[in-house]
PDB file of N, CA, C and O in Angstrom:
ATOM      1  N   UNK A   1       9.856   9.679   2.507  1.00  0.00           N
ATOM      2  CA  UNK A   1       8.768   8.896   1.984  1.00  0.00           C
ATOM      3  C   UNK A   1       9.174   8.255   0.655  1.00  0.00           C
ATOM      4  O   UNK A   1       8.977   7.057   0.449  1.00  0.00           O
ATOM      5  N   UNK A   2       9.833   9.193  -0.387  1.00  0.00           N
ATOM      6  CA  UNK A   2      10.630   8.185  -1.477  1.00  0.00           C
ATOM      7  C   UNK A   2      11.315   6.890  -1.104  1.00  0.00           C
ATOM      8  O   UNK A   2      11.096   6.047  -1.973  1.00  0.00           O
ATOM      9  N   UNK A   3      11.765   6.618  -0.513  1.00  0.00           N
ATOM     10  CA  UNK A   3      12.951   6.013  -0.050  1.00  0.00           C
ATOM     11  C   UNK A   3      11.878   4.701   0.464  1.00  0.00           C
ATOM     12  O   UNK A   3      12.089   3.505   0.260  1.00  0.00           O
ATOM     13  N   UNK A   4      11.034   5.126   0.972  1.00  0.00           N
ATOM     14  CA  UNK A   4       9.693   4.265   2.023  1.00  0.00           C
ATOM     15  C   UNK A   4       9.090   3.387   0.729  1.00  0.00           C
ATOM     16  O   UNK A   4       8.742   2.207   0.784  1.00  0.00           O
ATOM     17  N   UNK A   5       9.052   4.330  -0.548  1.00  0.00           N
ATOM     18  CA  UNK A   5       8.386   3.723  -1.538  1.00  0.00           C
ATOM     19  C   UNK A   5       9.173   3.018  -2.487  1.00  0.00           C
ATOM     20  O   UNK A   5       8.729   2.143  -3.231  1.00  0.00           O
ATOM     21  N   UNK A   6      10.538   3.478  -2.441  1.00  0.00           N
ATOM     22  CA  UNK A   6      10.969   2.514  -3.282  1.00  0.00           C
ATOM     23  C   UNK A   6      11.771   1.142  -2.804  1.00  0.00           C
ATOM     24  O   UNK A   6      12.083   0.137  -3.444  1.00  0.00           O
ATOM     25  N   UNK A   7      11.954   1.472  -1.571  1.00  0.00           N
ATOM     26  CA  UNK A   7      11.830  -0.064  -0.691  1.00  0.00           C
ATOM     27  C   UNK A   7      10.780  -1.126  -1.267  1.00  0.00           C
ATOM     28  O   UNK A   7      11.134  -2.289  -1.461  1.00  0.00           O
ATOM     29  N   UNK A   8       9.398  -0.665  -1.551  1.00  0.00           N
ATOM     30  CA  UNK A   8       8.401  -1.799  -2.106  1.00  0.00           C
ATOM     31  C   UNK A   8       9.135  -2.632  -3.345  1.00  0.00           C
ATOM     32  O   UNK A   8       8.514  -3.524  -3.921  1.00  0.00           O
ATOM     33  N   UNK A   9      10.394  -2.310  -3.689  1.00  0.00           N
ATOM     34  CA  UNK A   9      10.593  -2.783  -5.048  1.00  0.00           C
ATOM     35  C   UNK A   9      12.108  -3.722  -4.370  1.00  0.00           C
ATOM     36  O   UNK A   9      12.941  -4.238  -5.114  1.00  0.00           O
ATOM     37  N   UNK A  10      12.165  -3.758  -3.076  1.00  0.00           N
ATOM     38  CA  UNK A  10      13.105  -4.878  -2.803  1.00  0.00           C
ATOM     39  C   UNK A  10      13.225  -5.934  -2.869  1.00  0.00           C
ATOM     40  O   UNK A  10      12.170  -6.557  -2.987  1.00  0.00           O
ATOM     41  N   UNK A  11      14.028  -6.439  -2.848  1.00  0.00           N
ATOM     42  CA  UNK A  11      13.970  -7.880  -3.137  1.00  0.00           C
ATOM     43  C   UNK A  11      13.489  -9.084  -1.779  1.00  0.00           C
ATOM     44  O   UNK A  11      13.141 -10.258  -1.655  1.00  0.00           O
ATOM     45  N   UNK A  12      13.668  -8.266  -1.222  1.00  0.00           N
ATOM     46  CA  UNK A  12      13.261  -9.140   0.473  1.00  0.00           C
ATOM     47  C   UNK A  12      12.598  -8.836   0.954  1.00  0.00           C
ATOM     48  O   UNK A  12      12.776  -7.776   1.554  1.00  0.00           O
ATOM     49  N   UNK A  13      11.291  -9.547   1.068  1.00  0.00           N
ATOM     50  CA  UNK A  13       9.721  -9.976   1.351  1.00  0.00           C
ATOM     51  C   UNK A  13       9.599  -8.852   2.778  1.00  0.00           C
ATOM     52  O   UNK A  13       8.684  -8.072   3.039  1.00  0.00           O
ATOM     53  N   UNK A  14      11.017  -9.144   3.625  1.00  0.00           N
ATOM     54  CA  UNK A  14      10.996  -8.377   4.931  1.00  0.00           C
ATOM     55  C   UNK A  14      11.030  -6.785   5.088  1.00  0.00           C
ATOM     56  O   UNK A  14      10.608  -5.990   5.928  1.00  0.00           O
ATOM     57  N   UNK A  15      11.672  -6.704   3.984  1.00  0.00           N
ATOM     58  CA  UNK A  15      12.065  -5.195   3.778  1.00  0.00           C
ATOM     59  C   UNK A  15      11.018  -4.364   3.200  1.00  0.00           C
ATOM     60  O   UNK A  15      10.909  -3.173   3.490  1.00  0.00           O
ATOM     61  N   UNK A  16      10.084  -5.094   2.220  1.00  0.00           N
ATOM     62  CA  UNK A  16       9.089  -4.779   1.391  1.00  0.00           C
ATOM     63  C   UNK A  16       7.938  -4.539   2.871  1.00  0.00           C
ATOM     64  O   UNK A  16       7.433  -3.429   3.034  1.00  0.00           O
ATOM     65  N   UNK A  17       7.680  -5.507   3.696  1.00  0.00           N
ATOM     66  CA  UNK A  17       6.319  -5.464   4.481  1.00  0.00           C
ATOM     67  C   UNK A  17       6.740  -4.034   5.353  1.00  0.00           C
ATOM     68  O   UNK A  17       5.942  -3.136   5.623  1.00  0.00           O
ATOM     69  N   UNK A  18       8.065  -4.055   5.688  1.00  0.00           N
ATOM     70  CA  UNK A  18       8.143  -3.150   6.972  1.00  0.00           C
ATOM     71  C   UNK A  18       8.053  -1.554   6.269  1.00  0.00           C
ATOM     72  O   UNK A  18       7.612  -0.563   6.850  1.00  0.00           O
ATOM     73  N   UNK A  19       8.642  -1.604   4.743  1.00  0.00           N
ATOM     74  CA  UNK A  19       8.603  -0.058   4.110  1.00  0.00           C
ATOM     75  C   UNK A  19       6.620   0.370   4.329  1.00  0.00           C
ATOM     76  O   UNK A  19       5.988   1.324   4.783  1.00  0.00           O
ATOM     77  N   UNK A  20       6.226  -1.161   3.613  1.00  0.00           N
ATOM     78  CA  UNK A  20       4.533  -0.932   3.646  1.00  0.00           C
ATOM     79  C   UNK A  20       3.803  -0.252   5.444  1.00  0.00           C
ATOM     80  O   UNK A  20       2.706   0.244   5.701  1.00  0.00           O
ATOM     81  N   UNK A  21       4.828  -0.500   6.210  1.00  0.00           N
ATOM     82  CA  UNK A  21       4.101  -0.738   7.514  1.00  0.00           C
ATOM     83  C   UNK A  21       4.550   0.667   7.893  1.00  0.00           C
ATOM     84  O   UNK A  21       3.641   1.461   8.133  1.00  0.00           O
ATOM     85  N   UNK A  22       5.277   0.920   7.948  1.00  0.00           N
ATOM     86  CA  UNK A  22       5.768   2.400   8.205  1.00  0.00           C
ATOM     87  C   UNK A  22       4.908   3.711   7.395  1.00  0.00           C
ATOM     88  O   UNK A  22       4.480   4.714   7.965  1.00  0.00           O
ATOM     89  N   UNK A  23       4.808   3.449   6.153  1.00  0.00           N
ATOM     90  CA  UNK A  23       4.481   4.648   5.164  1.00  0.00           C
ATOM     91  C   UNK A  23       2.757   4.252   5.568  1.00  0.00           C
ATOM     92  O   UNK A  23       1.821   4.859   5.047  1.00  0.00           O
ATOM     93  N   UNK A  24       2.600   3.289   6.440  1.00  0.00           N
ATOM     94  CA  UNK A  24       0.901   2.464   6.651  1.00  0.00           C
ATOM     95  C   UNK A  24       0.758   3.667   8.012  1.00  0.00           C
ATOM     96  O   UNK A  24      -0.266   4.347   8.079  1.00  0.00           O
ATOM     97  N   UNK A  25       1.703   3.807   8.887  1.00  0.00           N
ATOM     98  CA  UNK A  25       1.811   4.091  10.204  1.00  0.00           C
ATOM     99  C   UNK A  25       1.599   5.725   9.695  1.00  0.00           C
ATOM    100  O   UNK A  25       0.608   6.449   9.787  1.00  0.00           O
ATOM    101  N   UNK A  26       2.835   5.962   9.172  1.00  0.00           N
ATOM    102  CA  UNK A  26       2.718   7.348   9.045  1.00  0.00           C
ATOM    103  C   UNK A  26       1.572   8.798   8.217  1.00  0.00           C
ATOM    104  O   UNK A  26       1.482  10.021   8.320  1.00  0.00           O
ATOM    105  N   UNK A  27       0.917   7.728   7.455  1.00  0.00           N
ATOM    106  CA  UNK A  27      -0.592   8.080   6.540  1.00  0.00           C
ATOM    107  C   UNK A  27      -1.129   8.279   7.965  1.00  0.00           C
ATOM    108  O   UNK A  27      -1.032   9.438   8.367  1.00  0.00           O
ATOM    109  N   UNK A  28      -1.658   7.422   8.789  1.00  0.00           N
ATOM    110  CA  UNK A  28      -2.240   6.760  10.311  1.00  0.00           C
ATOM    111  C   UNK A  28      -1.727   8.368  11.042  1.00  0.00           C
ATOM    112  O   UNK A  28      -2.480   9.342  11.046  1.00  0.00           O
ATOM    113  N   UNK A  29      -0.871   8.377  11.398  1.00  0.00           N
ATOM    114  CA  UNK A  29      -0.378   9.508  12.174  1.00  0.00           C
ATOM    115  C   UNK A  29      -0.185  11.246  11.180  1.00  0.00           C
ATOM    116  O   UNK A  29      -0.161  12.244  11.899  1.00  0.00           O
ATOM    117  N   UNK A  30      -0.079  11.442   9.818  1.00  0.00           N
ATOM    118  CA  UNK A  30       0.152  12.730   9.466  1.00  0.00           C
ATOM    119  C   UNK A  30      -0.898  13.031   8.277  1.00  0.00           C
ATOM    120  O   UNK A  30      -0.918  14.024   7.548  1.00  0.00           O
ATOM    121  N   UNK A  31      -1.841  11.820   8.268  1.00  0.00           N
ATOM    122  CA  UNK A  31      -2.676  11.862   7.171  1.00  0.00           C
ATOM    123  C   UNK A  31      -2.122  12.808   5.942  1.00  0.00           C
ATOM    124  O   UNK A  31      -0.928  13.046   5.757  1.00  0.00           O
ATOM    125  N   UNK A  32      -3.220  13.309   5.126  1.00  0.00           N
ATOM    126  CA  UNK A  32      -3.040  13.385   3.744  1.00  0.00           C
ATOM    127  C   UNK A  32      -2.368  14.813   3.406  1.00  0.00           C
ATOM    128  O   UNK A  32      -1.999  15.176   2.289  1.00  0.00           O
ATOM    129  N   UNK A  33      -2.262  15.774   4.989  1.00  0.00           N
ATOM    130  CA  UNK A  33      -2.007  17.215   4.915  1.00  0.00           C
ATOM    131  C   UNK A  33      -0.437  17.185   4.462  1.00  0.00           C
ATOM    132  O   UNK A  33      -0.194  18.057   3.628  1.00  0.00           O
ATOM    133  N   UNK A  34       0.674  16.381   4.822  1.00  0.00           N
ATOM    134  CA  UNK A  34       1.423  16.126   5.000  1.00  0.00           C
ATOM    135  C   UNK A  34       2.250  14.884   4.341  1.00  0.00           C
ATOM    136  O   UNK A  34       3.468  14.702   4.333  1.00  0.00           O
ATOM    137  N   UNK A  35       1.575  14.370   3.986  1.00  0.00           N
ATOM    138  CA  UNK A  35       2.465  13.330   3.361  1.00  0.00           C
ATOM    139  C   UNK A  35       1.335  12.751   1.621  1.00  0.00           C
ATOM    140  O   UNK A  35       0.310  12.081   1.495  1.00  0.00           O
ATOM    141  N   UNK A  36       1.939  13.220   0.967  1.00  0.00           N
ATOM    142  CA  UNK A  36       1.917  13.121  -0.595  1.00  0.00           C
ATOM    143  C   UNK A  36       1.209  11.655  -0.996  1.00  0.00           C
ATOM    144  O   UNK A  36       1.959  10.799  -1.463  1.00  0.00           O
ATOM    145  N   UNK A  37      -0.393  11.299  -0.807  1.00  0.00           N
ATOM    146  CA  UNK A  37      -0.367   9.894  -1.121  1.00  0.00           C
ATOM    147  C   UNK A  37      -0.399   9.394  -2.536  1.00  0.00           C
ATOM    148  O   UNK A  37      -0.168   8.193  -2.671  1.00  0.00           O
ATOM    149  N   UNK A  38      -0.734  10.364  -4.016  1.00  0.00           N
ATOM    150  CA  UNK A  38      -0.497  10.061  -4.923  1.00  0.00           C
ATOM    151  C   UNK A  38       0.955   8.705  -5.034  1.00  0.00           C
ATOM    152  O   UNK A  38       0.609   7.581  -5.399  1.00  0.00           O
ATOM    153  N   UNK A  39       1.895   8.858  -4.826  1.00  0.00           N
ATOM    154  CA  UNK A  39       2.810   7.823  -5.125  1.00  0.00           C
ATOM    155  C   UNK A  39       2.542   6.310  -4.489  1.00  0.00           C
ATOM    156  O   UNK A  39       2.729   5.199  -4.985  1.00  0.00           O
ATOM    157  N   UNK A  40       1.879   6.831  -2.821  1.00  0.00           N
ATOM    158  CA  UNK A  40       1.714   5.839  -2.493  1.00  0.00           C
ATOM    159  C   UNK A  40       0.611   4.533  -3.130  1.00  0.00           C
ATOM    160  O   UNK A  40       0.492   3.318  -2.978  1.00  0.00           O
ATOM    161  N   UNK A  41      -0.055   5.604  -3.895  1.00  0.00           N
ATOM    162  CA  UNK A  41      -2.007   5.065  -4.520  1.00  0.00           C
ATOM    163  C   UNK A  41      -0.974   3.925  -6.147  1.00  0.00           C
ATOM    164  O   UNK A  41      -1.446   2.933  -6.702  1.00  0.00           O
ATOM    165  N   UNK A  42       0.161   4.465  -6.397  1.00  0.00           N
ATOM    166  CA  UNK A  42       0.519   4.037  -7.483  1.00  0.00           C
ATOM    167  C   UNK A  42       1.133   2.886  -7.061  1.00  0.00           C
ATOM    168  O   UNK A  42       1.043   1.903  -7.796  1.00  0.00           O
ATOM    169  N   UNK A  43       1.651   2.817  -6.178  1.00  0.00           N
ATOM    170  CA  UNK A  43       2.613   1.442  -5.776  1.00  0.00           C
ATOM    171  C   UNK A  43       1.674   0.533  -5.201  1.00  0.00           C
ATOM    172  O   UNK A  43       1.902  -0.670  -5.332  1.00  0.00           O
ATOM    173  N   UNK A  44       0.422   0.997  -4.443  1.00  0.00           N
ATOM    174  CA  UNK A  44      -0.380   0.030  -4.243  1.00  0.00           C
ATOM    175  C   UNK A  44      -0.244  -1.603  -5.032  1.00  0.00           C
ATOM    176  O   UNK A  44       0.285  -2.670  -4.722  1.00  0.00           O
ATOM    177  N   UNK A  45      -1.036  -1.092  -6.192  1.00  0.00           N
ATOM    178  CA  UNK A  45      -1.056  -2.709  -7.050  1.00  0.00           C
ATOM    179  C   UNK A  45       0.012  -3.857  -7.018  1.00  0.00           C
ATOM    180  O   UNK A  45      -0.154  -5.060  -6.814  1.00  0.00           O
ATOM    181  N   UNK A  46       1.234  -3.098  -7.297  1.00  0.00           N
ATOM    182  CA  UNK A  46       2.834  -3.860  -7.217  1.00  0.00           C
ATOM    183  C   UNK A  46       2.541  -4.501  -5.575  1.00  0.00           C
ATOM    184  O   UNK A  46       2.223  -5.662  -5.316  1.00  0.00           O
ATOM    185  N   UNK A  47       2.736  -3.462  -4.666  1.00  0.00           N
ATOM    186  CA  UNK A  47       2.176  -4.263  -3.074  1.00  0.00           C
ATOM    187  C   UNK A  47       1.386  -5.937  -3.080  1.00  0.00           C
ATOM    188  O   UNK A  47       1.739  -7.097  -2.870  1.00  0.00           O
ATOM    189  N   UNK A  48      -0.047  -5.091  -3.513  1.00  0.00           N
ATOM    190  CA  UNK A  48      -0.788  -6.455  -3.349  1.00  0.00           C
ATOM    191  C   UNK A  48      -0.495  -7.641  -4.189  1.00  0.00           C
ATOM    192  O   UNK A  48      -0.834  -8.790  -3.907  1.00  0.00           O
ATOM    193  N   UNK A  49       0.228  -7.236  -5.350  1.00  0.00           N
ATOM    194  CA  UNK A  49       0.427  -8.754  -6.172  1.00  0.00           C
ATOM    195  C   UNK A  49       1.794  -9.676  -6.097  1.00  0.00           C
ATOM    196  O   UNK A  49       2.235 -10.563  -6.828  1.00  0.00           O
ATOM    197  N   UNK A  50       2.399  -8.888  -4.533  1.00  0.00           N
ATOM    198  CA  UNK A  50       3.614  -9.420  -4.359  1.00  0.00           C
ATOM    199  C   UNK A  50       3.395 -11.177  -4.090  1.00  0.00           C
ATOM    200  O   UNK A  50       2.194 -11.442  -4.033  1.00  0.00           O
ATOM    201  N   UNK A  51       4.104 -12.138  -3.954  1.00  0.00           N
ATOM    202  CA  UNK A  51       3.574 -13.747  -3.462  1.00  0.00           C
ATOM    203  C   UNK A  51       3.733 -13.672  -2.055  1.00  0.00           C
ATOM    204  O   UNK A  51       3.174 -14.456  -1.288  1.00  0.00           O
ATOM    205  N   UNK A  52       4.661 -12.528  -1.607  1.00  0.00           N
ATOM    206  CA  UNK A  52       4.666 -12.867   0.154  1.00  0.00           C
ATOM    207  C   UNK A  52       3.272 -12.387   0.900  1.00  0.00           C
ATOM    208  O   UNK A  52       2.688 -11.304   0.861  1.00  0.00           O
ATOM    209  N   UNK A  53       2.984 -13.556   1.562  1.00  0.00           N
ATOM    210  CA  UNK A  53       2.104 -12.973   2.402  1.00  0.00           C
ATOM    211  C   UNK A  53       1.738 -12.116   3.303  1.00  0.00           C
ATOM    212  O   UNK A  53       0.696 -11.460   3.287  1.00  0.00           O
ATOM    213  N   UNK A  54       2.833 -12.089   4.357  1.00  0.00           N
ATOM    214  CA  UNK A  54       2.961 -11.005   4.954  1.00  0.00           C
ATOM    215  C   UNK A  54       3.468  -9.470   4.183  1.00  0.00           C
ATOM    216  O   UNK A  54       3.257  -8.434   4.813  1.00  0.00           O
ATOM    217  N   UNK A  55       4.067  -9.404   2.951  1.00  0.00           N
ATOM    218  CA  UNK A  55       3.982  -7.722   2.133  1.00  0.00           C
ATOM    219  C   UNK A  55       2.062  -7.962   1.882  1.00  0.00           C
ATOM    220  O   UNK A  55       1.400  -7.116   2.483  1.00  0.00           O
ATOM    221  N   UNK A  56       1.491  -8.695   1.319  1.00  0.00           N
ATOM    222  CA  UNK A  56      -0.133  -8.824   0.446  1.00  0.00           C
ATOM    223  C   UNK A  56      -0.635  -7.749   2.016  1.00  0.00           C
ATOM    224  O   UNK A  56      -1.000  -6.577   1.931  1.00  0.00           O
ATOM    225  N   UNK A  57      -0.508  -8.578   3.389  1.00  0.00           N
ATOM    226  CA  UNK A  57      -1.410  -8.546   4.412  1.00  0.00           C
ATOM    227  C   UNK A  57      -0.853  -6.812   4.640  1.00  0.00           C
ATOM    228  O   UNK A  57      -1.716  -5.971   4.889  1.00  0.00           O
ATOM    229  N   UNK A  58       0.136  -6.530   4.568  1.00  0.00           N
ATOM    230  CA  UNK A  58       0.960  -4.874   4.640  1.00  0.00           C
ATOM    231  C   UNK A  58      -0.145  -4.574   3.791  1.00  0.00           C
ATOM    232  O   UNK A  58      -1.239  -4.156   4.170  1.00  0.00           O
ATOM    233  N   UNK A  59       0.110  -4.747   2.941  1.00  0.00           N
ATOM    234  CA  UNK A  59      -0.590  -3.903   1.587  1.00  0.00           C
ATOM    235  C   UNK A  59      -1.997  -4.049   2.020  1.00  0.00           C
ATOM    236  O   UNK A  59      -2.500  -2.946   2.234  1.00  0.00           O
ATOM    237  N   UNK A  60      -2.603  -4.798   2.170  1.00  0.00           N
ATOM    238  CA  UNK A  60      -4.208  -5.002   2.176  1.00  0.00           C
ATOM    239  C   UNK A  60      -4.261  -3.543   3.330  1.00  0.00           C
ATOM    240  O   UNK A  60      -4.751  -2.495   2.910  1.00  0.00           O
ATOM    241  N   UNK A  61      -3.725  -3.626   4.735  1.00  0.00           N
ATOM    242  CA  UNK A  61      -3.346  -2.692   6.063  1.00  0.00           C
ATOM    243  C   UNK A  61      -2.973  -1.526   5.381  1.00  0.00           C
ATOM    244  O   UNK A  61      -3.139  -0.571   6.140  1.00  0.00           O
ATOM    245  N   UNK A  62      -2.440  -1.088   4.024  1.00  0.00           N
ATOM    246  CA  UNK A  62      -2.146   0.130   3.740  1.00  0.00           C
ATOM    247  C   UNK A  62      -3.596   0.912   2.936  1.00  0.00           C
ATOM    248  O   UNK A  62      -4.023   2.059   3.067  1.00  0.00           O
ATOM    249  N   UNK A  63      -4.103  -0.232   2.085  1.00  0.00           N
ATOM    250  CA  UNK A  63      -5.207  -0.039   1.286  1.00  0.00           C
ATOM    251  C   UNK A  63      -6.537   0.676   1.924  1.00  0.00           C
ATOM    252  O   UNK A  63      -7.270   1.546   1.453  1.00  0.00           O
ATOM    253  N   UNK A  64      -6.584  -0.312   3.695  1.00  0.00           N
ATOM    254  CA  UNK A  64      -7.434   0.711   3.905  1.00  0.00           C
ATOM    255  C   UNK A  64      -7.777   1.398   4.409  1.00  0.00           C
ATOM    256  O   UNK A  64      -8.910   1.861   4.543  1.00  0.00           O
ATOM    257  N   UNK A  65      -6.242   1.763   5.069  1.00  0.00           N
ATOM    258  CA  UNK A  65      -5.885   3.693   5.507  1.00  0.00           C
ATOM    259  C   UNK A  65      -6.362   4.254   4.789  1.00  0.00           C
ATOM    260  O   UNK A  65      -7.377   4.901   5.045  1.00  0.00           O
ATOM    261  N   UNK A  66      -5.603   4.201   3.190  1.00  0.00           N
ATOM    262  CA  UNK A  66      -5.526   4.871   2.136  1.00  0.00           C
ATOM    263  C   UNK A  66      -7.128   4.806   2.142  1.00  0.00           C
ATOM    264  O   UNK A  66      -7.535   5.812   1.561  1.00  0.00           O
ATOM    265  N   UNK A  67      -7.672   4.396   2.365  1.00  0.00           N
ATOM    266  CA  UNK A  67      -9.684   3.972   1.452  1.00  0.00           C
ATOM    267  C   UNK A  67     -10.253   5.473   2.786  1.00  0.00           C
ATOM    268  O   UNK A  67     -10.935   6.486   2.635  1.00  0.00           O
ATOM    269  N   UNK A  68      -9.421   4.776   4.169  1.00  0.00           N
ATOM    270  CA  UNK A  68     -10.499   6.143   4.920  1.00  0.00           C
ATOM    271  C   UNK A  68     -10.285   7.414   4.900  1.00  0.00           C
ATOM    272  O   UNK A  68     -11.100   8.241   5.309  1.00  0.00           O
ATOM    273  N   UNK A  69      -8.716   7.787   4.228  1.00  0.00           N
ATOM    274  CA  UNK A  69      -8.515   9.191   3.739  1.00  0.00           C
ATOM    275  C   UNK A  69      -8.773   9.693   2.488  1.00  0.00           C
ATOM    276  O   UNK A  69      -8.690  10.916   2.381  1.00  0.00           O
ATOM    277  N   UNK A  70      -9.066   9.056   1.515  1.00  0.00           N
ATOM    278  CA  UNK A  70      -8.818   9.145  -0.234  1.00  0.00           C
ATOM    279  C   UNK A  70     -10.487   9.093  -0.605  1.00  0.00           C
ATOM    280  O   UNK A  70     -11.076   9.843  -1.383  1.00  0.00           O
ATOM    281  N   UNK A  71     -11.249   7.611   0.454  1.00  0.00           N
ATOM    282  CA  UNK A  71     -12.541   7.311  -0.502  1.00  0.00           C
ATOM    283  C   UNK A  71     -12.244   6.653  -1.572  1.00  0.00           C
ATOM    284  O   UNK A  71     -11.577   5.619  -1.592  1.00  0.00           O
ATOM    285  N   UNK A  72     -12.836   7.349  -2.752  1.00  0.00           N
ATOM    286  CA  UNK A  72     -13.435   6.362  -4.200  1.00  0.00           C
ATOM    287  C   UNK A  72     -11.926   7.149  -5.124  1.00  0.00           C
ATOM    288  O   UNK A  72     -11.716   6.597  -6.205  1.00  0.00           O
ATOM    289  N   UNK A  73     -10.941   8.325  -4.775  1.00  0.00           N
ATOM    290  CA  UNK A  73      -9.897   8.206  -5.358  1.00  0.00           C
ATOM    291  C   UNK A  73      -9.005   6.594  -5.690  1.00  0.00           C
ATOM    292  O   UNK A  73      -8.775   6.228  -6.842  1.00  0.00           O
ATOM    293  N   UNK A  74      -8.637   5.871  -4.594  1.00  0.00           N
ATOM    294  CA  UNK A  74      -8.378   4.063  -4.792  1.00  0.00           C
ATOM    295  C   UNK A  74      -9.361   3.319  -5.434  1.00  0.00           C
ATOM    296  O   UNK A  74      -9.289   2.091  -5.473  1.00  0.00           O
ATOM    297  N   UNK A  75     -10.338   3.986  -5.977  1.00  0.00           N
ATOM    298  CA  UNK A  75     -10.846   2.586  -6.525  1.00  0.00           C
ATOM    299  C   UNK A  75     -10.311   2.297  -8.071  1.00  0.00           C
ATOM    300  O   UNK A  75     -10.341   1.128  -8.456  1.00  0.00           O
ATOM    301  N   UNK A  76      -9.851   3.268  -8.914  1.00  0.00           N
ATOM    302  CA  UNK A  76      -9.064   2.891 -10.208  1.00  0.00           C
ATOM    303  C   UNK A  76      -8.327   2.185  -9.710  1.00  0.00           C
ATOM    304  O   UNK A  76      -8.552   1.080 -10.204  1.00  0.00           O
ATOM    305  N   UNK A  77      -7.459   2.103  -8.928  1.00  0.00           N
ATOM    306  CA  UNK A  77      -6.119   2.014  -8.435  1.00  0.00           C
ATOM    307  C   UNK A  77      -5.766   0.287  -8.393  1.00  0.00           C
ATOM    308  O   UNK A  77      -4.774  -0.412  -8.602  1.00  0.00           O
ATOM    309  N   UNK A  78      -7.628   0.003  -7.873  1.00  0.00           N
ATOM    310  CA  UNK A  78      -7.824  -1.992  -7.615  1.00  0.00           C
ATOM    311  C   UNK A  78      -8.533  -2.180  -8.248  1.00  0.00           C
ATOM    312  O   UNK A  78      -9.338  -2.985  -7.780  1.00  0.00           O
ATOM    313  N   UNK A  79      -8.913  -1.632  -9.889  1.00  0.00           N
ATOM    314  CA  UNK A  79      -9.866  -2.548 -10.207  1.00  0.00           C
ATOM    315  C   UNK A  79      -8.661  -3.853 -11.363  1.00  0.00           C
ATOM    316  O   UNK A  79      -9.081  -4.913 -11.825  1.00  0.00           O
ATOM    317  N   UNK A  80      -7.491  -3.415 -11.512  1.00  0.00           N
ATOM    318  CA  UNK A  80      -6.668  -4.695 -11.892  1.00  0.00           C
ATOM    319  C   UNK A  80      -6.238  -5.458 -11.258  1.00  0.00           C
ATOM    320  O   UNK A  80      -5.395  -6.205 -11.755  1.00  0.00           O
ATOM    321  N   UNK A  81      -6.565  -5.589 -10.087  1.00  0.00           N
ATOM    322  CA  UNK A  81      -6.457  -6.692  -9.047  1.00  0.00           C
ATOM    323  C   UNK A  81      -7.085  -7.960  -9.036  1.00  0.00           C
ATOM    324  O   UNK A  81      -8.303  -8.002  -9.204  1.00  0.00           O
ATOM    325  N   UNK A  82      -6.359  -9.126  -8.844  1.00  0.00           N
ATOM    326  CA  UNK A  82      -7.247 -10.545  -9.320  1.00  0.00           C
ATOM    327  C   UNK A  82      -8.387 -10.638  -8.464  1.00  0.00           C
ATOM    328  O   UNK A  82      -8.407 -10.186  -7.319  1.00  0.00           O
ATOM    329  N   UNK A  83      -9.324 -11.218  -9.017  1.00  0.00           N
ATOM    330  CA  UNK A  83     -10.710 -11.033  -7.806  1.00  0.00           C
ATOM    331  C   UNK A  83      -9.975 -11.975  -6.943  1.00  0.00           C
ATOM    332  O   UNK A  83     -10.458 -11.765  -5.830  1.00  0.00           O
ATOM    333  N   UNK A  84      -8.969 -13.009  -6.811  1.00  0.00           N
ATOM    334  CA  UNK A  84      -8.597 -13.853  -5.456  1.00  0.00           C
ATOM    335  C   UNK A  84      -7.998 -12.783  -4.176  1.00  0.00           C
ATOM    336  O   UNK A  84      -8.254 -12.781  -2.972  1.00  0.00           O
ATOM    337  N   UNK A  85      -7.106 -11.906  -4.999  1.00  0.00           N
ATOM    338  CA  UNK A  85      -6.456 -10.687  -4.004  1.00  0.00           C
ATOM    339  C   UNK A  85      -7.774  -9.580  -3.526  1.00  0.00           C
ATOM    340  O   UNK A  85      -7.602  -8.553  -2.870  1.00  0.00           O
ATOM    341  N   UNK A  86      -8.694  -9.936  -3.884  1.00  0.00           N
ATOM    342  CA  UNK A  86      -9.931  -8.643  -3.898  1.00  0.00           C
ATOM    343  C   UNK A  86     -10.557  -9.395  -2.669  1.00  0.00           C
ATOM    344  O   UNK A  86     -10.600  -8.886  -1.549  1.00  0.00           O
ATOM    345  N   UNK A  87     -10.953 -10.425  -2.911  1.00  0.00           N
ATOM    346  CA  UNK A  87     -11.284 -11.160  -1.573  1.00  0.00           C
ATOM    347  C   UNK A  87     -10.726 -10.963  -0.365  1.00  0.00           C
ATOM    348  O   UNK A  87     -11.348 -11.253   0.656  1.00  0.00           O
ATOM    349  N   UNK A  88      -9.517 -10.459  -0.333  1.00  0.00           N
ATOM    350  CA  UNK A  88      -8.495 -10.520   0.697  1.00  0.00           C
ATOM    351  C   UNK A  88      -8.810  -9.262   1.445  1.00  0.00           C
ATOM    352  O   UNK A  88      -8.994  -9.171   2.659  1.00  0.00           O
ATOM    353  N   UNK A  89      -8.845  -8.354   0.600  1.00  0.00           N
ATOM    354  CA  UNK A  89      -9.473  -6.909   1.210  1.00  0.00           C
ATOM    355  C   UNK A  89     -10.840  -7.174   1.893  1.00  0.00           C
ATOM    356  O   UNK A  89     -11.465  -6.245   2.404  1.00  0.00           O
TER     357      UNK A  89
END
């Protein structure tokens, strides 16, 4: 899952959506018993304010896994989010 997260900090738009889509999949399949989402709740923001669209649309798809396992834990997490990216959610 490190490795999943620090992919978000690649340089290629492609590499960034698919780390998001996987660590998206695997929340989806091992929920919160099992896989550590604190790190993931932190990389969130970096996600959504990427310019690629397809990482934003990952990220928006990770946000609200994360929202049906976590609740109101994510809401610090977006309130520095531009209200244009808030719309998107």
């Amino acid at each position: 899952m490190e490795e999943l997260i620090n992919g978000f900090s690649n340089k290629q738009p492609k590499i960034v959506a698919a780390c998001a889509s996987v660590v998206n999949q695997a929340i989806t399949d091992f929920c919160g018993k099992v896989i550590r989402m604190k790190p993931v709740v932190k990389s969130l923001q970096k996600l959504l304010e990427k310019p690629d669209k397809k990482v934003r649309e990952e990220a928006k798809l990770l946000a609200i896994e994360l929202y049906k396992w976590i609740r109101d834990a994510i809401r610090p997490k977006l309130v520095n989010i531009k209200s244009v990216q808030m719309k998107e959610l």
